[in-house]
C-alpha positions as CSV (number, residue, x, y, z in Angstrom):
1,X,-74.4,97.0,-135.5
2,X,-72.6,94.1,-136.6
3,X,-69.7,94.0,-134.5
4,X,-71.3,93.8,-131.2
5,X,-71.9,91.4,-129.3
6,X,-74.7,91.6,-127.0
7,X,-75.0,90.5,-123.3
8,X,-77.2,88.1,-122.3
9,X,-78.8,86.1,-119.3
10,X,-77.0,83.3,-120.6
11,X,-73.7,84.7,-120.1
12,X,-74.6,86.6,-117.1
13,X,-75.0,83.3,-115.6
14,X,-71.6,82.2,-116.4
15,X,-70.2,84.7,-114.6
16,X,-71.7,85.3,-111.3
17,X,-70.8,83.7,-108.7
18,X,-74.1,83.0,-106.3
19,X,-73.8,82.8,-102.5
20,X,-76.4,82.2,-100.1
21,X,-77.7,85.3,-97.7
22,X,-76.0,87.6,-100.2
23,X,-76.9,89.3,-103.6
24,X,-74.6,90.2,-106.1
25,X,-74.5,93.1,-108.4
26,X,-74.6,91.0,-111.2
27,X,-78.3,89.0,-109.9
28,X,-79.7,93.2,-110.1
29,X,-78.0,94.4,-113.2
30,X,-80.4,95.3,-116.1
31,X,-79.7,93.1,-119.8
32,X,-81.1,93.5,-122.7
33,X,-83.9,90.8,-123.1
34,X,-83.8,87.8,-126.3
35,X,-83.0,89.4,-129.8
36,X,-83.6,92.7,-128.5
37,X,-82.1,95.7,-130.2
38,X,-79.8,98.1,-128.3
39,X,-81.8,100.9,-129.6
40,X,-85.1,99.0,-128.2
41,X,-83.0,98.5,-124.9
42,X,-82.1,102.3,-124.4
43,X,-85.4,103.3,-124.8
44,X,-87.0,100.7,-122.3
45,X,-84.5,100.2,-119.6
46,X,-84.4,102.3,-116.0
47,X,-81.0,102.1,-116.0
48,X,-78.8,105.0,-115.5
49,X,-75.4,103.9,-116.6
50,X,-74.9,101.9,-120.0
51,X,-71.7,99.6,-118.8
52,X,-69.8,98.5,-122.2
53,X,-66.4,96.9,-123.8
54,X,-64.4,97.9,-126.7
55,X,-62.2,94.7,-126.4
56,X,-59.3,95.5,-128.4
57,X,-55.5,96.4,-129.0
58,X,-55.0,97.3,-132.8
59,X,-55.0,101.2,-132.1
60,X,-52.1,100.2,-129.3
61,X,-50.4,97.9,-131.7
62,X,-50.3,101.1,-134.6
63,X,-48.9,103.2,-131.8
64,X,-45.8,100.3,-131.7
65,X,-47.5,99.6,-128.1
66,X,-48.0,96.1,-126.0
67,X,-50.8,94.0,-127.4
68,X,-52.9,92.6,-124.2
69,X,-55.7,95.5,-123.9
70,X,-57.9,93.3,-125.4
71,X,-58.6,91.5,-122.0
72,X,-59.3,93.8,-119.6
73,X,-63.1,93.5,-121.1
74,X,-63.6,90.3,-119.6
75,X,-61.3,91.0,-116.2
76,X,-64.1,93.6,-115.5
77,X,-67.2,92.1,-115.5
78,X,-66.1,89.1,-113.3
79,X,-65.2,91.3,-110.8
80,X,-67.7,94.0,-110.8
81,X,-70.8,91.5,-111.7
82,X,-69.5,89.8,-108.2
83,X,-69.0,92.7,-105.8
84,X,-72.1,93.2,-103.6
85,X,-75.7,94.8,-104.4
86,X,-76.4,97.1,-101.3
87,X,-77.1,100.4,-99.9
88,X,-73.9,101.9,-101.2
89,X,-74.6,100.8,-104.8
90,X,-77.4,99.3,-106.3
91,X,-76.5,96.9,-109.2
92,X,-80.1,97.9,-111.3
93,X,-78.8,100.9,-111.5
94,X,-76.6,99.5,-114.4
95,X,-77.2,97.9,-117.8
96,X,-74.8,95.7,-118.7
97,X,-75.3,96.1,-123.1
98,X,-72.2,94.2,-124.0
99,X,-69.0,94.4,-126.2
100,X,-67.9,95.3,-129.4
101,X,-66.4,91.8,-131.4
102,X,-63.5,93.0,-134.0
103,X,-61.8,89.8,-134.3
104,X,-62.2,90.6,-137.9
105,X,-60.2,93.3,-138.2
106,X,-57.6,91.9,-135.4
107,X,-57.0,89.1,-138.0
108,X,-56.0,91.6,-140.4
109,X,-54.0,93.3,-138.1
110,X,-52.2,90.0,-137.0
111,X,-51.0,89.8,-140.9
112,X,-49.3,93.3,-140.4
113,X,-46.2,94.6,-139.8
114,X,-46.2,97.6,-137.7
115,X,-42.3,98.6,-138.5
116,X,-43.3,98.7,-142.7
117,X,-44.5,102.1,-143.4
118,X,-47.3,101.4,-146.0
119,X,-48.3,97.9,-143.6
120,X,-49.1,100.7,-140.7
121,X,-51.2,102.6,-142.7
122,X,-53.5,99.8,-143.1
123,X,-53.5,99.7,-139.5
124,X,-54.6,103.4,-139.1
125,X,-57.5,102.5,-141.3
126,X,-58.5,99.4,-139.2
127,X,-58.5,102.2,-136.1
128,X,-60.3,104.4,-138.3
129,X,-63.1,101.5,-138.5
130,X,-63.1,101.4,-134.9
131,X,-63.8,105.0,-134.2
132,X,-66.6,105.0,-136.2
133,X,-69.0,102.6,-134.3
134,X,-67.6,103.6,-131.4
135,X,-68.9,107.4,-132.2
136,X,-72.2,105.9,-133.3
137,X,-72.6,103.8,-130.0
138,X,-71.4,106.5,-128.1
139,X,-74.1,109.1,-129.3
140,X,-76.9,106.6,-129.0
141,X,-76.4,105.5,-125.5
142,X,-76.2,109.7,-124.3
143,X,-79.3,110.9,-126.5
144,X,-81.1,108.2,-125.0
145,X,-80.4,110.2,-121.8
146,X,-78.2,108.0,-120.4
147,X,-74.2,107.4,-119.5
148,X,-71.8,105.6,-120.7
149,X,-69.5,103.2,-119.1
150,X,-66.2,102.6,-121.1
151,X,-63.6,99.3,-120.7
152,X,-61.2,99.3,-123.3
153,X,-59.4,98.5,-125.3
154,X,-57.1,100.9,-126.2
155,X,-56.8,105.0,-125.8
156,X,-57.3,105.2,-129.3
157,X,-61.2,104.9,-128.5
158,X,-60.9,108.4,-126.5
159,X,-61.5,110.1,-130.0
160,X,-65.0,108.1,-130.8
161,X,-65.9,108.8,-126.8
162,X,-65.7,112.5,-127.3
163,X,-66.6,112.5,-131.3
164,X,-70.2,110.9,-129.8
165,X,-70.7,112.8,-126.8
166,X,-69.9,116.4,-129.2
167,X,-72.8,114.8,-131.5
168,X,-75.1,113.8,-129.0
169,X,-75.0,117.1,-127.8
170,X,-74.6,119.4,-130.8
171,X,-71.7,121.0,-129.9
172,X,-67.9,120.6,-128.8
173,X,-67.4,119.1,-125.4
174,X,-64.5,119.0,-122.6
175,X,-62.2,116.2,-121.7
176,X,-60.8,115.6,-118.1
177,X,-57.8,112.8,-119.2
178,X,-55.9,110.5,-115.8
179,X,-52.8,110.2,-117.8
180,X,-49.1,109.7,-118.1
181,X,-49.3,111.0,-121.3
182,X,-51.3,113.4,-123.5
183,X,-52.4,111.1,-126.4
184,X,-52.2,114.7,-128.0
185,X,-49.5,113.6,-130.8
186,X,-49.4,114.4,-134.7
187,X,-52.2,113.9,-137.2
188,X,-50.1,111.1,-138.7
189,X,-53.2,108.6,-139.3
190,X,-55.4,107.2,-136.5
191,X,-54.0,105.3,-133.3
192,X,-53.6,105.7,-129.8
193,X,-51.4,108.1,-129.3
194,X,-53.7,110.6,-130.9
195,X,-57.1,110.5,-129.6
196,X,-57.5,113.9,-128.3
197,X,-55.3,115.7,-131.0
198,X,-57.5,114.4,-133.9
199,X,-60.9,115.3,-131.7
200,X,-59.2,119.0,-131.2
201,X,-58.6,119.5,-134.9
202,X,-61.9,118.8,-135.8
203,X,-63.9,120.6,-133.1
204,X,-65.3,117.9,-131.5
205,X,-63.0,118.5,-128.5
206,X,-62.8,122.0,-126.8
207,X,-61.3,122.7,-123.9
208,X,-58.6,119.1,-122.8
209,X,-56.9,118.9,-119.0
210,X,-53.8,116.2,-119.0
211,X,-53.1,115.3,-115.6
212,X,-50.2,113.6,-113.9
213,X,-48.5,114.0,-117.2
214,X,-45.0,112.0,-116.9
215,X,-42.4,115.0,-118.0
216,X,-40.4,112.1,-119.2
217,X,-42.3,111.1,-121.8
218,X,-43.7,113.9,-123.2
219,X,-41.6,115.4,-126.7
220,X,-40.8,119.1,-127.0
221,X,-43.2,118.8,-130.2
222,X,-46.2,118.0,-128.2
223,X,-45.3,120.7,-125.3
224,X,-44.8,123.4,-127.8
225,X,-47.7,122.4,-129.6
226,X,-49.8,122.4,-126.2
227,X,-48.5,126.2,-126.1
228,X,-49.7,127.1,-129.2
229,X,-53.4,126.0,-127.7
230,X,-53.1,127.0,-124.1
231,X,-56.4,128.3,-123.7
232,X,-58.5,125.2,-123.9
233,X,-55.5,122.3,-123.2
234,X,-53.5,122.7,-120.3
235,X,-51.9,120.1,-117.5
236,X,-49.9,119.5,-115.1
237,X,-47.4,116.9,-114.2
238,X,-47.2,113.9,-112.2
239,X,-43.6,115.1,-111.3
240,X,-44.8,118.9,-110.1
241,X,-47.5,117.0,-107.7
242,X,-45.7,113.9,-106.3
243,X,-41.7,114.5,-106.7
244,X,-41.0,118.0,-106.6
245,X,-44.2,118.9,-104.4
246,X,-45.0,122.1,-106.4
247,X,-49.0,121.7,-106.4
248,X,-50.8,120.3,-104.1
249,X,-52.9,116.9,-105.3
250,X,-56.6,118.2,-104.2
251,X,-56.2,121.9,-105.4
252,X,-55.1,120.3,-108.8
253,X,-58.1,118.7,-108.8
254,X,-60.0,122.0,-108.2
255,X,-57.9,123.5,-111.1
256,X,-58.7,120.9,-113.2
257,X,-61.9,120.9,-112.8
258,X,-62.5,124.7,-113.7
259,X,-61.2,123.9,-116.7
260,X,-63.9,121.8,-118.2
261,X,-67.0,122.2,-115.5
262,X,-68.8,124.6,-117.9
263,X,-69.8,122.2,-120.2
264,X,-70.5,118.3,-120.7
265,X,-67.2,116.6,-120.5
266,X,-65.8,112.8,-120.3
267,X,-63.3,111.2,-117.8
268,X,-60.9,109.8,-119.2
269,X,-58.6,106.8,-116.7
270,X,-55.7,105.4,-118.7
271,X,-54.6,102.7,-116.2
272,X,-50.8,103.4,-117.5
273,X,-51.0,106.2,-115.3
274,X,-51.5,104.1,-112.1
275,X,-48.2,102.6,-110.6
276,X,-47.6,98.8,-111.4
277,X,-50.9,98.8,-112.8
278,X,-50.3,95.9,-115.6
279,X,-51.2,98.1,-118.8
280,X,-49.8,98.1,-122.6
281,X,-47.4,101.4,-121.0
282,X,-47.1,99.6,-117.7
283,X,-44.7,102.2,-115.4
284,X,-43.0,101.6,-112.1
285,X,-43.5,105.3,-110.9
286,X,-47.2,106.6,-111.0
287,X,-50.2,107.4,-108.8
288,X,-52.0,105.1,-106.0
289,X,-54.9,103.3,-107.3
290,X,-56.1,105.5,-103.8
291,X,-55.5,108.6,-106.1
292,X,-56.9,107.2,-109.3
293,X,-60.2,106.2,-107.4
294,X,-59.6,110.0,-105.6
295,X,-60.0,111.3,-108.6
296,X,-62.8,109.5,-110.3
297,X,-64.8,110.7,-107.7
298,X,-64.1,114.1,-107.9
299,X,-64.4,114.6,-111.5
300,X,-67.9,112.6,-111.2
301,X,-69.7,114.7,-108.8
302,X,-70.8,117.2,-110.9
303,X,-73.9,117.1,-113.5
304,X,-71.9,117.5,-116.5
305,X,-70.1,114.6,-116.1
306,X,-71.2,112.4,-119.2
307,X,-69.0,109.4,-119.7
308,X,-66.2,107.7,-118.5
309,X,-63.7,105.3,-120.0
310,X,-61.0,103.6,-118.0
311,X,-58.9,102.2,-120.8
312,X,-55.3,100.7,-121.7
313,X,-55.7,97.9,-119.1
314,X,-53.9,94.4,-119.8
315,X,-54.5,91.4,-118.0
316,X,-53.1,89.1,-119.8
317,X,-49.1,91.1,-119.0
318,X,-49.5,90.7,-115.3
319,X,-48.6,88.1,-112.9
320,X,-50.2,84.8,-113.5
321,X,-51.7,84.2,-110.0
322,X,-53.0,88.1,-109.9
323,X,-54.3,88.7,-113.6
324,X,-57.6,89.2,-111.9
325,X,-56.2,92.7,-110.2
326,X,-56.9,94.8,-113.2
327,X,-60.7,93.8,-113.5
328,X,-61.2,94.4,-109.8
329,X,-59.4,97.8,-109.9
330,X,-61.7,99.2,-112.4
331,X,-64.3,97.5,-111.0
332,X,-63.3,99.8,-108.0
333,X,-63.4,102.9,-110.3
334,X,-66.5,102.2,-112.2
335,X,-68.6,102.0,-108.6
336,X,-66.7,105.5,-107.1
337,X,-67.7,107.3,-110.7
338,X,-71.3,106.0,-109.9
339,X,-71.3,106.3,-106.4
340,X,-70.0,109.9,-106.7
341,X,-73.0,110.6,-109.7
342,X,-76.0,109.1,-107.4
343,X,-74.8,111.3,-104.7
344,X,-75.3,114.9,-107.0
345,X,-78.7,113.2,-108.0
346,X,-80.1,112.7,-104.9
């Protein structure tokens, strides 16, 4: 693969922060050895979870979104490869492969306009690129038996998640999505507004649960279309649940749940959905990061839980003094996903 850029000791090293009488998750994580090949590295290593980046913001930028989703790759590891090895969660149960490296295609992105018409079209196809080792990464890391581990990046990368998981497994899978919004919009050319719809149309995606959707930001296109479908994609609101008080948070976790539990399925965590959360659709009304991590571990505990990919994240747009709160968040979520998996297993 040669955009991917593979972790090593070296820069393992750089980012962990040693202290005595303590061990960091970072000293037990599992890396790939010298010049060793991911495939090599999936066959050989003991770890369970497969932890990498897809360090990017074009498929944001063709959805006329934020740039700044590029970061949240970096954010991540220095918190997570600093948080504690013990009891409650063993850093060798993680290999740390690395992150994709399309500063290629970002220059060519950086020379387009997305307002031109034919300029955003060339901006599809860049996404389009994207998708495609993301699938083929995707499909490696879960016939080698193991799971995945998303940061992106933008949603746009939801479609190669699922695209590789379907393959991986031979057949259409489900899709659990933390989000303010359905990313279930026209087949209008690839970006990140349209994961989901593009894996539904071609059968990679079967049955899709939305939830906290913001009612606000949803078009009557996308609700009526949802209605044409409503026997594998259904939601509810983030309005029904914490304004009006119509369903009950935990009960809509149950619901959801039912939904896609018969078959392998990825968690999906857009951090847009999360209030104040700095992300390319930051919003000021939204779940807790108590809620988000609420539900990463209920969707997790349960065997057909394949992936997970907490995405949208943008350090770079929050506070200068607190640009570290992203990486430490989803550092948060990517230890309750494994905490919640390691307790099925044992």
């Amino acid at each position: 693969m040669d955009n991917f850029s593979i972790f090593n000791i070296s820069n393992k090293n750089k980012i962990v922060q040693l202290r005595s009488s303590e061990i960091k998750f970072g000293e037990r994580v599992q890396l790939p050895n010298e010049n060793e090949s991911i495939e090599s590295f999936l066959t050989t290593t003991t770890a369970t979870y497969i932890l990498f980046g897809i360090p990017e913001d074009i498929g944001v930028r063709a959805n006329f979104g934020r740039k700044g989703t590029s970061t949240a790759w970096e954010s991540t590891l220095k918190s997570l490869l600093n948080i504690q090895h013990n009891k409650t969660c063993k850093g060798n149960s993680v290999g740390v492969l690395g992150a994709f490296d399309f500063s290629s295609l970002t220059k060519i992105a950086d020379t387009l306009n997305v307002d031109n018409i034919e300029e955003r079209k060339e901006l599809f196809k860049l996404v389009e690129k994207i998708d495609k080792e993301v699938t083929f990464l995707v499909s490696q890391i879960i016939k080698s038996g193991k799971i995945p581990i998303i940061i992106g990046g933008g949603h746009n990368n939801a479609y190669g998640n699922i695209k590789g998981l379907a393959l991986a497994k031979g057949n259409p899978v489900n899709v659990i999505n933390f989000d303010a919004h359905t990313d279930f919009r026209p087949l209008e050319g690839r970006h990140s507004g349209n994961g989901f719809s593009y894996a539904f149309e071609e059968n990679f995606l079967k049955n899709y649960f939305i939830f906290g959707l913001h009612e606000n930001y949803t078009s009557k296109a996308v609700f009526h279309r949802i209605k044409e479908v409503t026997a594998f994609v259904k939601y509810n609101t983030f309005e029904q649940i914490r304004v009006r008080f119509e369903k009950e948070f935990l009960s809509e976790l149950n619901q959801a749940q039912q939904h896609i539990k018969a078959d392998p399925y990825g968690i999906e965590l857009d951090l847009d959905s999360i209030e104040k959360v700095a992300s390319s659709a930051i919003t000021p009304s939204g779940f807790s990061t108590i809620e988000a991590r609420q539900f990463i571990h209920y969707m997790a505990k349960n065997r057909n839980a394949s992936y997970l990919h907490i995405c949208e994240g943008a350090p770079v747009l929050d506070e200068e003094k607190n640009s570290h709160l992203v990486g430490k968040l989803t550092a948060y979520l990517i230890t309750d996903f494994i905490k919640a998996r390691e307790s099925i297993v044992q």
